[in-house]
C-alpha positions as CSV (number, residue, x, y, z in Angstrom):
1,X,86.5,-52.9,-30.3
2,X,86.1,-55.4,-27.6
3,X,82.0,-54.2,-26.0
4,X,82.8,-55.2,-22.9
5,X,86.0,-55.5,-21.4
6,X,86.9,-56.1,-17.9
7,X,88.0,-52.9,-16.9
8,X,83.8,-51.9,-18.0
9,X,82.1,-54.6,-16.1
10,X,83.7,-53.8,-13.0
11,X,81.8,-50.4,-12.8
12,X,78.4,-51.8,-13.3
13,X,75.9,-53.1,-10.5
14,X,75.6,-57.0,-9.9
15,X,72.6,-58.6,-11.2
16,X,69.6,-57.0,-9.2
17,X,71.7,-55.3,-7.1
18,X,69.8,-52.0,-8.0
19,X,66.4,-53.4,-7.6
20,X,63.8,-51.7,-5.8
21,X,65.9,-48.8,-5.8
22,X,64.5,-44.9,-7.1
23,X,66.0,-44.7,-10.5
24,X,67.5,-41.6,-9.5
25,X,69.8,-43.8,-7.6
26,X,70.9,-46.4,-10.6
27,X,73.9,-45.2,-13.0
28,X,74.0,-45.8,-16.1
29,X,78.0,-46.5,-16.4
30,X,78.2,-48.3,-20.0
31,X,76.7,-47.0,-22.8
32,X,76.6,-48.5,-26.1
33,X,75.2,-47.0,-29.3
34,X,74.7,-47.9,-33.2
35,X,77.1,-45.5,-35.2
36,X,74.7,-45.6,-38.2
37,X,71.0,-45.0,-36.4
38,X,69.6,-43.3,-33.8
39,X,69.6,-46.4,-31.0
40,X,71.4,-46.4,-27.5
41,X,71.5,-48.9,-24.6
42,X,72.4,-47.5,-21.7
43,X,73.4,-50.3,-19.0
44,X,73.3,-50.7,-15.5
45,X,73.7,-53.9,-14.2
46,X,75.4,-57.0,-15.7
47,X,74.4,-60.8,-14.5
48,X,77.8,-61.5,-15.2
49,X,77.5,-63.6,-18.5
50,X,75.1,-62.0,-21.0
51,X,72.3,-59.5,-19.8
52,X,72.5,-56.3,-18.8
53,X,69.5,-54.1,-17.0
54,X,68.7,-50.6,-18.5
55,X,67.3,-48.1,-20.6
56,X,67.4,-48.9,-24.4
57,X,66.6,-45.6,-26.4
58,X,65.6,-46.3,-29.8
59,X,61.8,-45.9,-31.3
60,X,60.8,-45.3,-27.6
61,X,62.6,-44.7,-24.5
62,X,61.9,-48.0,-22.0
63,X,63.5,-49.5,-19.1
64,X,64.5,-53.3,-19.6
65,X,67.1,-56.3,-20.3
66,X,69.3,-56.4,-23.5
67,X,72.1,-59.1,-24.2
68,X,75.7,-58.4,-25.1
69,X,75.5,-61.4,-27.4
70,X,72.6,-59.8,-29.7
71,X,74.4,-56.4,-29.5
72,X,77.8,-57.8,-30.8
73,X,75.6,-60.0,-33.3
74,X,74.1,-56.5,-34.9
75,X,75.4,-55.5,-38.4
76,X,74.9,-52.3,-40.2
77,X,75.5,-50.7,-43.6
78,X,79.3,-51.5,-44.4
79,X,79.4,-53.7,-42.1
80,X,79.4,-51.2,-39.3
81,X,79.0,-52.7,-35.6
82,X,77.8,-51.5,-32.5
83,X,80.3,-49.5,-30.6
84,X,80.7,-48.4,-26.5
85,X,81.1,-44.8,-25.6
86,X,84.6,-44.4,-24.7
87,X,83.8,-41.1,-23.4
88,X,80.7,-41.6,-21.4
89,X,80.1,-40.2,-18.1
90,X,77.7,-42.2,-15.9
91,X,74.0,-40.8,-15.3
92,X,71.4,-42.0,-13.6
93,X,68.6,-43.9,-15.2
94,X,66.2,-41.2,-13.9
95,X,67.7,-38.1,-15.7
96,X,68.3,-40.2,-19.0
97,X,64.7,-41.6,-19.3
98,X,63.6,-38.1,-18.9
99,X,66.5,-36.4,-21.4
């Protein structure tokens, strides 16, 4: 499975487009997640190349960048890779910090 296709970066916010705004305001609209652990990204902007802006839900919930290139880099047990929601419905940052 391909993490990011074209048809998924079109619905996120350009780079820093979102900034300054109430987080009850910035949507979520990818969402990745290991199949093999409790760990979720949960992007809302892309630059365009490499980094995304959002929440990363793992050991702590937190607010911040993560890079496609490290997410399509990770390995699990048998070889298991990180995957993208096909089914996700977009939230805001707000309601899934405080889910």
């Amino acid at each position: 499975m391909k993490l990011l296709p074209e048809s998924e970066k079109a619905k996120l916010a350009k780079w820093r487009e979102t900034e300054g705004n109430n987080l009850t305001e910035v949507m979520a609209t990818v969402k990745f997640f290991t199949p093999w652990a409790n760990w979720t990204w949960y992007a809302a902007e892309f630059d365009g190349e490499d980094l995304f802006f959002g929440l990363v839900d793992g050991l702590e919930k937190e607010l911040g960048y993560f890079s496609l290139t490290e997410l399509e880099g990770i390995t699990g047990p048998m070889g298991l890779k990180i995957e993208r929601d096909l089914h996700w419905t977009p939230q805001n940052l707000a309601t899934l910090l405080h889910s």
